[in-house]
Jmol script that loads the backbone (N, CA, C; Angstrom):
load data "model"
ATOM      1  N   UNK A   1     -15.030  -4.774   3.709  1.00  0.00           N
ATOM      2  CA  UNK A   1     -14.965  -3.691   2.748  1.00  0.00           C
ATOM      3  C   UNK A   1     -15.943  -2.592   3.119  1.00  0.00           C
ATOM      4  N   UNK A   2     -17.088  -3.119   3.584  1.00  0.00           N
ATOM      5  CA  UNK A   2     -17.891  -1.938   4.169  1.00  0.00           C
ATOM      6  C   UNK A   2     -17.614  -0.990   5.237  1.00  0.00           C
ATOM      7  N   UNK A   3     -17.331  -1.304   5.974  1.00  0.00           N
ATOM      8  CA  UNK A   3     -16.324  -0.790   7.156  1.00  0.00           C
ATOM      9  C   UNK A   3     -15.215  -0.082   6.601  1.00  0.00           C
ATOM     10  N   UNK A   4     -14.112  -0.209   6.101  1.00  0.00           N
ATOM     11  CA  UNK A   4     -13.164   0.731   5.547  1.00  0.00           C
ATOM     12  C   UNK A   4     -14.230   1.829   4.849  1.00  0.00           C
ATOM     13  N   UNK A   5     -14.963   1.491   3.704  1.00  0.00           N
ATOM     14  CA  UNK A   5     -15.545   2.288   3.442  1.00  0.00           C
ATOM     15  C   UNK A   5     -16.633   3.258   4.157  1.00  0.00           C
ATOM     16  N   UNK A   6     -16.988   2.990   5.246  1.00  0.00           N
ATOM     17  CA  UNK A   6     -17.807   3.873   6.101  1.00  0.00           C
ATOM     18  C   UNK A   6     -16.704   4.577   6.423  1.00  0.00           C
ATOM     19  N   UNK A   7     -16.000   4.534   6.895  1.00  0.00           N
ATOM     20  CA  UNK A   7     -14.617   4.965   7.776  1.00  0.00           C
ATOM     21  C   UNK A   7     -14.367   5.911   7.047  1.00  0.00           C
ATOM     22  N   UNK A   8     -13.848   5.264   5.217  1.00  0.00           N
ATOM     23  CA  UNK A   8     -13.490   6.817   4.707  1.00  0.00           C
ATOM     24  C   UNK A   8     -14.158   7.556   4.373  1.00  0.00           C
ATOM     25  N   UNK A   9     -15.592   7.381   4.172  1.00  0.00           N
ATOM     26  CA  UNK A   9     -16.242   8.726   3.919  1.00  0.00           C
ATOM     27  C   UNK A   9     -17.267   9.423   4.798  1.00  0.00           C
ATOM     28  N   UNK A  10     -17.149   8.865   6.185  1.00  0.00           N
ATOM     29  CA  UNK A  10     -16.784   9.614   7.436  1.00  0.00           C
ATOM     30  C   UNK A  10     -16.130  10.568   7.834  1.00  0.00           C
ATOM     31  N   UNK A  11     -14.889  10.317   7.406  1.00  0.00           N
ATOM     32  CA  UNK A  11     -13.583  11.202   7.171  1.00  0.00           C
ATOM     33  C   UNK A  11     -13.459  12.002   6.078  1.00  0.00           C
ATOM     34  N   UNK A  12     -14.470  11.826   5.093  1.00  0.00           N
ATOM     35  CA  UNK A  12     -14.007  12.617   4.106  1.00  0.00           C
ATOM     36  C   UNK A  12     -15.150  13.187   3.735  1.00  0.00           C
ATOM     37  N   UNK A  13     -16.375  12.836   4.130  1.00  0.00           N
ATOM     38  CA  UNK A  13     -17.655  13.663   4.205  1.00  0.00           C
ATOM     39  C   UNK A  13     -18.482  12.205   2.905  1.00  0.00           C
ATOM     40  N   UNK A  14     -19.504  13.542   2.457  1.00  0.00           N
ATOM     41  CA  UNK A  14     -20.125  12.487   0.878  1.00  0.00           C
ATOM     42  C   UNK A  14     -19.371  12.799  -0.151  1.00  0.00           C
ATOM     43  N   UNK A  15     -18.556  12.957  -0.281  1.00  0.00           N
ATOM     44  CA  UNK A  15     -17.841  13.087  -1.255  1.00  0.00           C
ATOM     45  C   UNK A  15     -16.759  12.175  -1.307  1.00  0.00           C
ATOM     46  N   UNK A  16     -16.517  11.674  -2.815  1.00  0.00           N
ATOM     47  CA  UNK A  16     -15.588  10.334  -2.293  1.00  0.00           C
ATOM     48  C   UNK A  16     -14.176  10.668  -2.939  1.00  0.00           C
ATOM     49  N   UNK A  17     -13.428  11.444  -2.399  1.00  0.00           N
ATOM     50  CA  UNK A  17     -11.821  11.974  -2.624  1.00  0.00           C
ATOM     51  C   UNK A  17     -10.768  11.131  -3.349  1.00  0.00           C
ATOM     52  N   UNK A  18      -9.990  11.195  -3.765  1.00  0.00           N
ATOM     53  CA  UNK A  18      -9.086  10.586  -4.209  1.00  0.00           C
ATOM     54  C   UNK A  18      -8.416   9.644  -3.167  1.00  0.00           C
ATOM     55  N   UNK A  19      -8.059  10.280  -2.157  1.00  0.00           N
ATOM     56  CA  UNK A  19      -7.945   9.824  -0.813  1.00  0.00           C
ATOM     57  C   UNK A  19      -8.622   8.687  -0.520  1.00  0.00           C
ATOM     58  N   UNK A  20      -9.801   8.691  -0.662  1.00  0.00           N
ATOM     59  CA  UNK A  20     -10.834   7.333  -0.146  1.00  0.00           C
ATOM     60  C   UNK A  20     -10.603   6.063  -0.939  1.00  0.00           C
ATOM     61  N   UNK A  21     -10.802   6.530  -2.962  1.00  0.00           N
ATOM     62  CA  UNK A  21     -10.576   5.487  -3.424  1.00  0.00           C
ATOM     63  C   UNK A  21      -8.911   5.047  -3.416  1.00  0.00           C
ATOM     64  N   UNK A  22      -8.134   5.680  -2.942  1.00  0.00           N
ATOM     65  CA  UNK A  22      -6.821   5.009  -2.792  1.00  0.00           C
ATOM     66  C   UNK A  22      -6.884   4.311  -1.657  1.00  0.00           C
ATOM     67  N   UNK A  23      -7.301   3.887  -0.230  1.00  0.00           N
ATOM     68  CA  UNK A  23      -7.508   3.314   0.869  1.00  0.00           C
ATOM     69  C   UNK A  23      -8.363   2.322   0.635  1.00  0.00           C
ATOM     70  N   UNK A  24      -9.137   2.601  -0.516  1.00  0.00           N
ATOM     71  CA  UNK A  24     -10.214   1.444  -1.099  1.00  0.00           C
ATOM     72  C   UNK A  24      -9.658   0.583  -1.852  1.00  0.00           C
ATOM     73  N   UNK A  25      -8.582   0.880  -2.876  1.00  0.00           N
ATOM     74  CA  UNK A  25      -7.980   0.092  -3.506  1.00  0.00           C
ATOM     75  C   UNK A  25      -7.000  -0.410  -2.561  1.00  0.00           C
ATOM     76  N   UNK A  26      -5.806  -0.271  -1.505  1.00  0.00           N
ATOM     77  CA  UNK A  26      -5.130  -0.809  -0.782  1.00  0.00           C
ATOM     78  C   UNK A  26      -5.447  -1.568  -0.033  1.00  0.00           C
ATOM     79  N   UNK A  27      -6.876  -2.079   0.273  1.00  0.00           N
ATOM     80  CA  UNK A  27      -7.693  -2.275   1.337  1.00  0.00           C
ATOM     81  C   UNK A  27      -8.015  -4.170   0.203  1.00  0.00           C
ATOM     82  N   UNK A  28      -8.233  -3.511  -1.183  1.00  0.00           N
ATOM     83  CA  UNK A  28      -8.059  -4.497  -2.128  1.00  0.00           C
ATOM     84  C   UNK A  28      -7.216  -5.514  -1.999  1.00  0.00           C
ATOM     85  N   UNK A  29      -5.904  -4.787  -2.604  1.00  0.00           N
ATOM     86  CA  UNK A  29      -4.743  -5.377  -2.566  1.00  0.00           C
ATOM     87  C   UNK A  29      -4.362  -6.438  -1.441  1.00  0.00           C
ATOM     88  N   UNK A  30      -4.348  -5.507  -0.416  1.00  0.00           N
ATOM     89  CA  UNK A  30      -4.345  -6.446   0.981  1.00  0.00           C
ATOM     90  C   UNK A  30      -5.001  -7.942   0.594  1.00  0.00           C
ATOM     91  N   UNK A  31      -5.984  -7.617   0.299  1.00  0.00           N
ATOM     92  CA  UNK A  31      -7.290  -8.912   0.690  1.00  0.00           C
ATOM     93  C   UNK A  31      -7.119  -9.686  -0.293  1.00  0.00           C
ATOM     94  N   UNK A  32      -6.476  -9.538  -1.330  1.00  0.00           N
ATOM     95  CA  UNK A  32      -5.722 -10.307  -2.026  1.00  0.00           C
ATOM     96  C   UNK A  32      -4.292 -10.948  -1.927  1.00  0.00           C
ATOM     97  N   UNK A  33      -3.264 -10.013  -0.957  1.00  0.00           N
ATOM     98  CA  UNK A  33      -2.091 -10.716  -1.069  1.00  0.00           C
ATOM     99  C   UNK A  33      -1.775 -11.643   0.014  1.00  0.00           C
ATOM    100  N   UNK A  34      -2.525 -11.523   0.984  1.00  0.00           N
ATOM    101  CA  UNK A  34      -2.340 -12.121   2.579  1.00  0.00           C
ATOM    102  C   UNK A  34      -2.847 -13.597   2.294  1.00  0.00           C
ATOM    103  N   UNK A  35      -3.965 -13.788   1.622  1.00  0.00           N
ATOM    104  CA  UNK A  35      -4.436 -15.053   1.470  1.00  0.00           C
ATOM    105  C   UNK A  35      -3.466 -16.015   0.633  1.00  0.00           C
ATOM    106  N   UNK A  36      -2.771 -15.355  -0.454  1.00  0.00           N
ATOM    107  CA  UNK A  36      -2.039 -15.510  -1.106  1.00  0.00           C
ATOM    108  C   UNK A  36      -0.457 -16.014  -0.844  1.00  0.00           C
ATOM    109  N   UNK A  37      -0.194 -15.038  -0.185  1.00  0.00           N
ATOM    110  CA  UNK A  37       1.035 -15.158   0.956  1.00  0.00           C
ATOM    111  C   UNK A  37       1.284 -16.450   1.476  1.00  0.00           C
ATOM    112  N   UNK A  38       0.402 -16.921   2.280  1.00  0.00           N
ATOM    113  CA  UNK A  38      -0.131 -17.656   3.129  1.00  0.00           C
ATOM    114  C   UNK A  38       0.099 -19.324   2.261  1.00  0.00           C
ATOM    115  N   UNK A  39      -0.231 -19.800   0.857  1.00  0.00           N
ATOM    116  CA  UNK A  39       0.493 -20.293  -0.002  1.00  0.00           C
ATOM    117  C   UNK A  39       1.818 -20.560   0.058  1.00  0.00           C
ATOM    118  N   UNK A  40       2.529 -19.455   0.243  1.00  0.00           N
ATOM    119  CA  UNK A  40       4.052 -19.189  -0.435  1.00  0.00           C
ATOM    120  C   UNK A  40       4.586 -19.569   0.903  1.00  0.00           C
ATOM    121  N   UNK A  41       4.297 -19.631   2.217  1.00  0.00           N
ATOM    122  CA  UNK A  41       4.644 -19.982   3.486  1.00  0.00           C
ATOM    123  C   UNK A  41       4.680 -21.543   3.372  1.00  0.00           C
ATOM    124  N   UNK A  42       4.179 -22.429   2.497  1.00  0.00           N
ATOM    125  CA  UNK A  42       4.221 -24.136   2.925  1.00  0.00           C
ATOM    126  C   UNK A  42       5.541 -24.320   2.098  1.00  0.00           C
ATOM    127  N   UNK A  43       6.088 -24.005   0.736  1.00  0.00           N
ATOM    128  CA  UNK A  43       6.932 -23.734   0.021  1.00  0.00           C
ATOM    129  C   UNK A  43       8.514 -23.046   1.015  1.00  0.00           C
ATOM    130  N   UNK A  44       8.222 -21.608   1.346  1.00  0.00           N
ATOM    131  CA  UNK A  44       9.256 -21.135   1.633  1.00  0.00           C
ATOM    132  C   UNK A  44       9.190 -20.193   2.987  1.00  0.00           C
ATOM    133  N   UNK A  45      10.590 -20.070   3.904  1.00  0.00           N
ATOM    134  CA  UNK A  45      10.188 -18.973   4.863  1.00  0.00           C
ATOM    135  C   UNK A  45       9.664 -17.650   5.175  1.00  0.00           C
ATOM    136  N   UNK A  46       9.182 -17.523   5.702  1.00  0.00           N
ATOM    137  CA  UNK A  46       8.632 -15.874   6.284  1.00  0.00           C
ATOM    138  C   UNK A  46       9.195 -15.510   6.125  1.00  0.00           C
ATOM    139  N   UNK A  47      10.718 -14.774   6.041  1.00  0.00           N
ATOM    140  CA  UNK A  47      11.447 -14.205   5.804  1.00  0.00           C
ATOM    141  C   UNK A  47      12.048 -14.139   4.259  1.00  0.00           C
ATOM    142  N   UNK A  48      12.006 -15.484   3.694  1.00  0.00           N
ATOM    143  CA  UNK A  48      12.331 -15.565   2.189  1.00  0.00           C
ATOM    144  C   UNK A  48      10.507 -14.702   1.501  1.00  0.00           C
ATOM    145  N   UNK A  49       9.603 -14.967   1.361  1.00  0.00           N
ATOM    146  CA  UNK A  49       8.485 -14.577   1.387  1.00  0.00           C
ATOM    147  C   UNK A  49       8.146 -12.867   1.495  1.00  0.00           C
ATOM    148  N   UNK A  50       8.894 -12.870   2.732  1.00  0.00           N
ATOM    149  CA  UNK A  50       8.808 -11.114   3.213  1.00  0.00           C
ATOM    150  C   UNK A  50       9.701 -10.047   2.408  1.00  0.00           C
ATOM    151  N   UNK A  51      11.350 -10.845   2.027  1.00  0.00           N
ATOM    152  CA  UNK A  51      12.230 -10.291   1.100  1.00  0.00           C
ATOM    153  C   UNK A  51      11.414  -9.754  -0.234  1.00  0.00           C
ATOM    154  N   UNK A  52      10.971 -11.228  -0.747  1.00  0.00           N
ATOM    155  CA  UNK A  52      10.408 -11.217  -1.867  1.00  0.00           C
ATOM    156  C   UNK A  52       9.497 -10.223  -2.369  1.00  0.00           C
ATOM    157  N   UNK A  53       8.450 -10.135  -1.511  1.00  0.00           N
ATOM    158  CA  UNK A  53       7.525  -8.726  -1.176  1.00  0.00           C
ATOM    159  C   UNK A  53       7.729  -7.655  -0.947  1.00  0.00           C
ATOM    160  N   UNK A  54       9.042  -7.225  -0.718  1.00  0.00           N
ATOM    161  CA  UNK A  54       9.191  -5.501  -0.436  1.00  0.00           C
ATOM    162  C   UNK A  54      10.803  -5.745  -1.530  1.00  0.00           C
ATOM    163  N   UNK A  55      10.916  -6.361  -2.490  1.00  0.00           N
ATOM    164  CA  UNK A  55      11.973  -6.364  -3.177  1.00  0.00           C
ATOM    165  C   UNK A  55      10.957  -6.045  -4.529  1.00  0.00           C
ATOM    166  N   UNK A  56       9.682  -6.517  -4.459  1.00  0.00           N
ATOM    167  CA  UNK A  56       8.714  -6.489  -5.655  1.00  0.00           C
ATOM    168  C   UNK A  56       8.197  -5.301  -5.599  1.00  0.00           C
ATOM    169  N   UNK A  57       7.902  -4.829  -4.299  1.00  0.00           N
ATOM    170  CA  UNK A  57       7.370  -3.589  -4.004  1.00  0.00           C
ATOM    171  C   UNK A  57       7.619  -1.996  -4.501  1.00  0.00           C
ATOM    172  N   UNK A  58       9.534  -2.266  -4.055  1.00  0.00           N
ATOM    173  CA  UNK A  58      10.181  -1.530  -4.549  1.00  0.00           C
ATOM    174  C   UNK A  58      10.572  -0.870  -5.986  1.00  0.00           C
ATOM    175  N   UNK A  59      10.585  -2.503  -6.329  1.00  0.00           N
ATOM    176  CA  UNK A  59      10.470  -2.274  -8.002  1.00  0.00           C
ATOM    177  C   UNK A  59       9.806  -1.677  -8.524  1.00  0.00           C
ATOM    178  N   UNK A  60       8.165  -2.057  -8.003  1.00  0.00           N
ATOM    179  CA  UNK A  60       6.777  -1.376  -8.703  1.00  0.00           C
ATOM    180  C   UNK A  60       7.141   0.290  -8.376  1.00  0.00           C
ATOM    181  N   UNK A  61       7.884   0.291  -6.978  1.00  0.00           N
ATOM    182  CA  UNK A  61       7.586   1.809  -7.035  1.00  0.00           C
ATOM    183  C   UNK A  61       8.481   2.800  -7.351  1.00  0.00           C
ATOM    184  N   UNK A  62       9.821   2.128  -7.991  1.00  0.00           N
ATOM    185  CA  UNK A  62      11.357   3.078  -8.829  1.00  0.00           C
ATOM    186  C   UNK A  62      10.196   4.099  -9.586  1.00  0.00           C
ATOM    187  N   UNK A  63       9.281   3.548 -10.796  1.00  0.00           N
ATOM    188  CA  UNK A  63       8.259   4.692 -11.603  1.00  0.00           C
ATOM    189  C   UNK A  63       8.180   5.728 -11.059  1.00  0.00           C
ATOM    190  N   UNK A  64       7.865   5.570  -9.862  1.00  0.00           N
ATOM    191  CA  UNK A  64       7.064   7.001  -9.115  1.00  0.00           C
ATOM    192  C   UNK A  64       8.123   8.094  -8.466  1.00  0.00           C
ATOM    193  N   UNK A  65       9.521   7.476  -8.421  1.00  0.00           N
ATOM    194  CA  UNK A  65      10.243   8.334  -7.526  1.00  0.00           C
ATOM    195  C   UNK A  65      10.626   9.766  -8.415  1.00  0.00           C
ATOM    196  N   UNK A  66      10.479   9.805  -9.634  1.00  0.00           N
ATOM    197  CA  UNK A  66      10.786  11.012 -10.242  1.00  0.00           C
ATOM    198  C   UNK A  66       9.912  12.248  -9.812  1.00  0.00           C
ATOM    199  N   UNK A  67       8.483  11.640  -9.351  1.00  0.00           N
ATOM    200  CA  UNK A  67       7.571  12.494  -9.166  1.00  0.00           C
ATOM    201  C   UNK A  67       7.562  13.305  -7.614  1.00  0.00           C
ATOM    202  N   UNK A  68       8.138  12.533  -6.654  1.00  0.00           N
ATOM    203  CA  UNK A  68       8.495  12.818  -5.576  1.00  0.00           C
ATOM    204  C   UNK A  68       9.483  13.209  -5.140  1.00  0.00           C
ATOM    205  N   UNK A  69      10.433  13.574  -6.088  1.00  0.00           N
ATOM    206  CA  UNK A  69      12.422  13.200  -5.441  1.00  0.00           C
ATOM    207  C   UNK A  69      12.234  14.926  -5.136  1.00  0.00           C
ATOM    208  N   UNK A  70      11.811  16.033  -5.602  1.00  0.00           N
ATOM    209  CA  UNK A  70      11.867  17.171  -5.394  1.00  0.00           C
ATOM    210  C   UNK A  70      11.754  17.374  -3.456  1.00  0.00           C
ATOM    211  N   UNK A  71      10.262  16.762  -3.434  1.00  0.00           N
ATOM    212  CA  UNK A  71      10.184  16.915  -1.915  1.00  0.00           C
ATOM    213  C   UNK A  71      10.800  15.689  -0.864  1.00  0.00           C
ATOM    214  N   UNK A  72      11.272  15.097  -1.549  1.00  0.00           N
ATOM    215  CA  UNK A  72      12.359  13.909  -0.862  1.00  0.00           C
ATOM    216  C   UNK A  72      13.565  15.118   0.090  1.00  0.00           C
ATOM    217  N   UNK A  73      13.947  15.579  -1.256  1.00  0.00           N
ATOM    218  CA  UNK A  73      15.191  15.972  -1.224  1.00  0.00           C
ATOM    219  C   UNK A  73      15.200  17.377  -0.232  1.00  0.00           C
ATOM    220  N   UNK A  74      14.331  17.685  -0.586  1.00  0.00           N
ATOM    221  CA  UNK A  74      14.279  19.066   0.512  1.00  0.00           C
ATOM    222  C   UNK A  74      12.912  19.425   1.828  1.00  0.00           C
ATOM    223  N   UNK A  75      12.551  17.826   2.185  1.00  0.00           N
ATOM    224  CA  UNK A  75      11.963  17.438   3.273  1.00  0.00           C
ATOM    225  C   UNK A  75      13.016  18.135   4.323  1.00  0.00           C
ATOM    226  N   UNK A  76      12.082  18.482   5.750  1.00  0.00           N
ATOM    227  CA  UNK A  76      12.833  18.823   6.799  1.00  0.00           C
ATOM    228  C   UNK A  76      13.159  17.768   7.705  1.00  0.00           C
ATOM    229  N   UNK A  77      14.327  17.881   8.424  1.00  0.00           N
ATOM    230  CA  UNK A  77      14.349  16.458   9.468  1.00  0.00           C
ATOM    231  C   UNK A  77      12.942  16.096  10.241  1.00  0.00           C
ATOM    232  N   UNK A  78      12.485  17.195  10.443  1.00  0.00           N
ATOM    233  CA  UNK A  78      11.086  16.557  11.302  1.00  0.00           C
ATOM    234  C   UNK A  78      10.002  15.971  10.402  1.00  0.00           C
ATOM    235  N   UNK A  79       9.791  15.885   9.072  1.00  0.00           N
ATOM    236  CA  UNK A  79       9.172  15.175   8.138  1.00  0.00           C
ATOM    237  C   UNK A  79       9.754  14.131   8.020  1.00  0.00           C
TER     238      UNK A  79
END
end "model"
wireframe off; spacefill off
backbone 0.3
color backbone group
């Protein structure tokens, strides 16, 4: 955790951005779900496991697409 955190406010100066604590919290998450994961592998396959995780993912993130669909939609091919 110290390390990510040097990293981002390296990058982001002394000031701690929105930016930083979002890489701080993902950095969380991680270190919580991998160990976790890792469980669900004696039970079931990597692949049943991996579904499961970006099917949950998705879900969590339907909320947010209203907020983004503007620049979804009129992104350029090179974005």
């Amino acid at each position: 955790m110290t390390g990510v955190l040097v990293v981002c406010v390296a990058r982001a100066g002394i000031s701690l951005s929105s930016a930083v604590w979002i890489v701080v919290a993902a950095m969380a998450v991680q270190g919580i779900y991998h160990p976790h994961s890792r469980l669900l592998l004696y039970r079931y396959t990597a692949i049943e496991v991996a579904t499961h995780a970006m099917v949950a993912g998705t879900i969590m993130t339907v909320p947010f697409v209203p907020f983004g669909w503007s620049g979804m939609v009129t992104a350029s091919p090179q974005a």
